[in-house]
C-alpha positions as CSV (number, residue, x, y, z in Angstrom):
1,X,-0.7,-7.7,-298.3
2,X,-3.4,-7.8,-300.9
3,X,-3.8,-11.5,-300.7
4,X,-4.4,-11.1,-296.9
5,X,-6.9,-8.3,-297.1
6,X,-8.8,-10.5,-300.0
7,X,-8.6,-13.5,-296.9
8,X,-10.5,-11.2,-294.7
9,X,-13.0,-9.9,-296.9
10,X,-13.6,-13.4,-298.1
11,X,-15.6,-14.3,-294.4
12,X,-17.2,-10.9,-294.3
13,X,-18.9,-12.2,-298.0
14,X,-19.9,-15.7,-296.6
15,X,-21.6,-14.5,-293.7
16,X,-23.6,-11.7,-295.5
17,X,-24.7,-14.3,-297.7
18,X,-27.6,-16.1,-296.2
19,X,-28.8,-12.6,-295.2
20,X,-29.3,-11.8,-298.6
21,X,-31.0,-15.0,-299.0
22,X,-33.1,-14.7,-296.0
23,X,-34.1,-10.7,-297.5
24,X,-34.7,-12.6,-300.9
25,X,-36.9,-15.3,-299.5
26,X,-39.1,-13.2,-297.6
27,X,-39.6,-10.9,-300.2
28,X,-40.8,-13.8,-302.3
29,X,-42.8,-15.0,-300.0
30,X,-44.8,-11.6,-299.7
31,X,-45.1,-11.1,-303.1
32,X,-46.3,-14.9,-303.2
33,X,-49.0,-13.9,-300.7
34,X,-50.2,-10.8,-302.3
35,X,-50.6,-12.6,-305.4
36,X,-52.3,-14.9,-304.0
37,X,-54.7,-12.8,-302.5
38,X,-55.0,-10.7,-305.7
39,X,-53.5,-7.7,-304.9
40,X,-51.1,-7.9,-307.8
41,X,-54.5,-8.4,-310.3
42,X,-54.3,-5.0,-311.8
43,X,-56.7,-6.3,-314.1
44,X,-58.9,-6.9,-311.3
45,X,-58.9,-4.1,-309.4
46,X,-59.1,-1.4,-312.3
47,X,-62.5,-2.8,-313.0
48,X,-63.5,-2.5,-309.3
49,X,-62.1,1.1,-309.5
50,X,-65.6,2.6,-311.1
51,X,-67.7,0.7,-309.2
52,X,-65.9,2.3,-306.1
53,X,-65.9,5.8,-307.4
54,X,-69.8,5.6,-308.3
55,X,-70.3,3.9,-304.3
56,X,-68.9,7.3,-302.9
57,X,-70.9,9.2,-305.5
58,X,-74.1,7.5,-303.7
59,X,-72.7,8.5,-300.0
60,X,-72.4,12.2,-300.9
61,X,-73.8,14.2,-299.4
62,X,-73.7,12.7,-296.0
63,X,-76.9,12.4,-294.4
64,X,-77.1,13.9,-291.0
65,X,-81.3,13.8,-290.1
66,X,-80.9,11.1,-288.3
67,X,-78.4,12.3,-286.2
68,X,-80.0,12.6,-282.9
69,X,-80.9,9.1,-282.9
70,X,-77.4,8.0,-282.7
71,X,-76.2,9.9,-279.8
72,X,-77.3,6.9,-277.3
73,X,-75.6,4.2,-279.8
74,X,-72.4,6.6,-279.6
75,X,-72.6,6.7,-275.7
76,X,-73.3,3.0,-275.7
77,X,-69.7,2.1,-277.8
78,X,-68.1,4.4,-275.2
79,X,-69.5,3.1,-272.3
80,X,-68.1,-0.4,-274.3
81,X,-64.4,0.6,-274.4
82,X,-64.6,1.8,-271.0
83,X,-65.8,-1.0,-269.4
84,X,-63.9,-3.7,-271.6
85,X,-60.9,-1.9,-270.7
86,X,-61.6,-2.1,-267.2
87,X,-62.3,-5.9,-267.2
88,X,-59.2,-6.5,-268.9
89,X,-56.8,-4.3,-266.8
90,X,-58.5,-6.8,-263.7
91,X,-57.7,-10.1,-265.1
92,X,-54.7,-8.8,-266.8
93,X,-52.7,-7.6,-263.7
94,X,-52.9,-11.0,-262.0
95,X,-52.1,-12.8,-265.2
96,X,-49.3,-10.7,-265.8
97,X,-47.4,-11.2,-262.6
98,X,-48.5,-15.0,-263.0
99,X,-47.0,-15.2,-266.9
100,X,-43.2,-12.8,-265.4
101,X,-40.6,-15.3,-264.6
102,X,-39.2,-12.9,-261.8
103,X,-42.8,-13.0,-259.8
104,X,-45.0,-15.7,-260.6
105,X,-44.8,-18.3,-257.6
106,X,-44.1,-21.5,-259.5
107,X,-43.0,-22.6,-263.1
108,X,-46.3,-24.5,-263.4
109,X,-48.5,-21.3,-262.9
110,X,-46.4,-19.5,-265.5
111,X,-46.7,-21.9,-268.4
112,X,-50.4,-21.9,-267.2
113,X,-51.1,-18.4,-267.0
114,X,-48.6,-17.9,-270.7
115,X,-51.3,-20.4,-271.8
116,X,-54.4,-18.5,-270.8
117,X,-53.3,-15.9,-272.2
118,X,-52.6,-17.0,-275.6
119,X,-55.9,-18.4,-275.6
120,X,-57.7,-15.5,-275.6
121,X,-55.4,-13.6,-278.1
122,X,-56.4,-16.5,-280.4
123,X,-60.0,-15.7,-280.8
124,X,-60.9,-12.6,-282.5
125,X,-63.1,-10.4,-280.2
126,X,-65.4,-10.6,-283.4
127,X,-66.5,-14.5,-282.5
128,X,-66.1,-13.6,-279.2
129,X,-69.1,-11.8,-279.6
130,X,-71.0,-13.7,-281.7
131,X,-70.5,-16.6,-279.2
132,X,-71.6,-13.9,-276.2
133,X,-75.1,-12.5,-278.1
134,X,-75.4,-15.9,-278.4
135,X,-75.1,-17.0,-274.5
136,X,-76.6,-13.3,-273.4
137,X,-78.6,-11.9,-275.9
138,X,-78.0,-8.5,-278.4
139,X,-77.1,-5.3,-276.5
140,X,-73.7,-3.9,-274.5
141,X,-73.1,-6.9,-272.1
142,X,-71.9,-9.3,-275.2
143,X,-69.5,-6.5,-276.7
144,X,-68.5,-5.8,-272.9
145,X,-67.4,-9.2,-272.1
146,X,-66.0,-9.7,-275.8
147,X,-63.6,-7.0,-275.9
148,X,-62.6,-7.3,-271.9
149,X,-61.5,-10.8,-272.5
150,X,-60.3,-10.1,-275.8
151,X,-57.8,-7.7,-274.4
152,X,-56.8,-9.4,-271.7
153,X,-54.7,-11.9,-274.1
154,X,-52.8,-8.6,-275.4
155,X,-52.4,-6.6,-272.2
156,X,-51.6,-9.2,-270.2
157,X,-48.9,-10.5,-272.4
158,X,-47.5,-6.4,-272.5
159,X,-47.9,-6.9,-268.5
160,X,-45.9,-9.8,-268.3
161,X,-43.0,-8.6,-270.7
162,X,-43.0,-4.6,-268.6
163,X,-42.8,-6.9,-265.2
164,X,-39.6,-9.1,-266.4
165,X,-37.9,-6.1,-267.7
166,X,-37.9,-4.4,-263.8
167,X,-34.4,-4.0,-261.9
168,X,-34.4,-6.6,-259.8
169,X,-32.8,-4.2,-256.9
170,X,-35.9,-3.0,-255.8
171,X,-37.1,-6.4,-255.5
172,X,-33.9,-8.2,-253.8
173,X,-34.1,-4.7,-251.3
174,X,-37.9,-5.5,-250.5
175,X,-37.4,-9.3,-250.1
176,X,-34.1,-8.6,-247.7
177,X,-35.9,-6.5,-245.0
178,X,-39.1,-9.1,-244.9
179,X,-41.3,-8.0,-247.4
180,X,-44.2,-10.0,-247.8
181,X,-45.1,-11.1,-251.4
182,X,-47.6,-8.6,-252.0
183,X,-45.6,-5.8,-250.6
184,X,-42.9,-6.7,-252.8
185,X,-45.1,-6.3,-255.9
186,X,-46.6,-3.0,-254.2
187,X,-42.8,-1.3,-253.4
188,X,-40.3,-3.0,-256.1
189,X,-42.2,-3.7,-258.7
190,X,-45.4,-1.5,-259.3
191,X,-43.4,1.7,-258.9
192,X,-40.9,0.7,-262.0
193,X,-43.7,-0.5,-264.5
194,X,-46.5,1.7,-263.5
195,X,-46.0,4.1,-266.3
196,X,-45.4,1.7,-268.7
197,X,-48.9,-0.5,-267.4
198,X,-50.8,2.8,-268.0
199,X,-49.4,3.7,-271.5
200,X,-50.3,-0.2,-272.1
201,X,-54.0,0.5,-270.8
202,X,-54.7,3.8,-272.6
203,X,-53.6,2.3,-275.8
204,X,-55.9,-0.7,-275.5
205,X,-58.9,1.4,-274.7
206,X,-58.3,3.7,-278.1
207,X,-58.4,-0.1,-279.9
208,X,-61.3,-1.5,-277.8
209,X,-63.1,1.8,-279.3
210,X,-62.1,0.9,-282.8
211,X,-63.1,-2.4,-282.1
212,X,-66.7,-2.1,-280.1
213,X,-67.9,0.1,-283.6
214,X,-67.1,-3.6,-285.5
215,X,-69.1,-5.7,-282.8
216,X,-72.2,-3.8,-283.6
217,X,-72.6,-5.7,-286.7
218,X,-72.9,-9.2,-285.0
219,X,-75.7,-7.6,-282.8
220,X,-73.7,-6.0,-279.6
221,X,-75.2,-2.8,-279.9
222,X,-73.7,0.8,-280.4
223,X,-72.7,2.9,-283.3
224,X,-71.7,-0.1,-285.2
225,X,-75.2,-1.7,-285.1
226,X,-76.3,1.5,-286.7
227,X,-73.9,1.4,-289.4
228,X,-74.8,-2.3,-290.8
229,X,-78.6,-1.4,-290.5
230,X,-78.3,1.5,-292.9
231,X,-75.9,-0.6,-295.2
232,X,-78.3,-3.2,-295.1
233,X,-81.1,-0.6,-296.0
234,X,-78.8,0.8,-298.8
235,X,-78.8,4.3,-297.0
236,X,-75.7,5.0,-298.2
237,X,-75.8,8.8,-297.3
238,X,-76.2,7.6,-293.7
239,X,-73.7,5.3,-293.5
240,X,-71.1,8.0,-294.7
241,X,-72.4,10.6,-292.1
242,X,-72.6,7.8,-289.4
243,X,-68.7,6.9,-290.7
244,X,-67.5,10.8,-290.0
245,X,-69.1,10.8,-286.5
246,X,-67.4,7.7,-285.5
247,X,-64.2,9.5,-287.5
248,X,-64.6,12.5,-284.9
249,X,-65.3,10.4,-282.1
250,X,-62.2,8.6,-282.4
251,X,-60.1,12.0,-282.8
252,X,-61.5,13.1,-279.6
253,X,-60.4,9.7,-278.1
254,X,-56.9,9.9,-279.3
255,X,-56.8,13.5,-278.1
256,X,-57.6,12.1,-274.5
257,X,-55.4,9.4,-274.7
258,X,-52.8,11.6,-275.6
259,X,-53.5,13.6,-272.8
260,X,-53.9,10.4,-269.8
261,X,-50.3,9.3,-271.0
262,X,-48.5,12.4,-270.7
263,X,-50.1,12.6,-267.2
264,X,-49.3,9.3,-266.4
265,X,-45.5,9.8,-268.2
């Protein structure tokens, strides 16, 4: 009896062991990378640590004077998120139904529209916009079309994934009586994924804030070009009170978002 029950733990033991292996090797290979990087240089950072400390020294206190000046740059990286939202729930939608193996019309237009769409996740919206001022010129329009297109690689691919994941009931129902294409994607699809499309959206506007503040520096405009002009100047008391207005700005943002999903829930 005890031989046997040895027998069957004897498997159990062989098949937990490449999981230990596979748990050993990536933990190697993160400790590899973050020595690499330097994050295990204690050596290294304890010297930066005073030079840190006497950087926040400098910011305090905040500097708030020019405060009214920033309002329109505020409004601006607002009016950026908004917008580059919007462009990216357009294009996204179509890709989205294009890239779901239960709606796009052919195998060809999915691989191509899977392909589109990992091509603009690749790029960063960061050289995205340096590549817009470049074509347009410095304001909102490059940050617009940077973070609209940006996005579209991301909420596209969430589109796609919500869309495949449907009950195909609704679907099989709407084809059955005659449905055209379209009205299949209005009555047995839309209505399943619609909350899940929204919570999608809402989330990719709180980034596309985040992420319109970061544009400034390359010249797009907003809060962010503030930011790098008083770094550049060394006003370091600025940049900390322009860094606690964006830090309240984006609490009121998540406070809103949090409010569109539970209406959309």
């Amino acid at each position: 009896m005890q031989a046997r029950i040895r027998d069957d733990r004897a498997p159990r033991r062989a098949a937990a062991h490449p999981h230990h292996l596979a748990t050993i090797a990536a933990a190697a290979l993160v400790l590899g990378c973050c020595a690499y990087v330097g994050l295990l240089d204690a050596r290294r950072l304890g010297e930066g640590a005073p030079a840190l400390l006497s950087l926040l020294g400098e910011m305090w206190p905040p500097n708030f004077s020019r405060a009214g000046s920033w309002v329109l740059p505020l409004l601006d990286t607002l009016a950026m998120s908004v917008a580059g939202t919007a462009i990216a729930i357009a294009l996204s939608f179509p890709l989205g139904l294009a890239a779901a193996r239960n709606t796009t019309p052919h195998p060809v237009v999915y691989h191509l529209a899977r392909a589109i769409l990992n091509s603009f996740r690749a790029v960063p919206e960061l050289i995205m916009g340096i590549v817009f001022v470049a074509a347009v010129g410095f304001g909102a329009l490059p940050g617009v079309l940077a973070l609209g297109l940006h996005s579209v690689g991301m909420v596209g691919k969430f589109y796609a994934e919500a869309i495949e994941h449907v009950s195909p009931a609704p679907i099989e129902a709407a084809r059955a009586v005659g449905a055209r294409p379209v009205q299949v994607i209005v009555h047995g699809v839309l209505p399943q994924v619609l909350p899940q499309l929204a919570d999608v959206s809402i989330y990719r506007w709180e980034y596309n804030f985040r992420a319109s503040t970061v544009l400034g520096i390359v010249g797009a405009g907003g809060i962010g070009f503030e930011l790098i002009a008083s770094l550049r100047t060394l006003q370091y008391r600025e940049v900390a009170a322009i860094m606690l207005i964006i830090l309240a700005t984006v609490t009121v943002v998540d406070a809103a978002s949090g409010w569109l999903r539970r209406r959309f829930s």
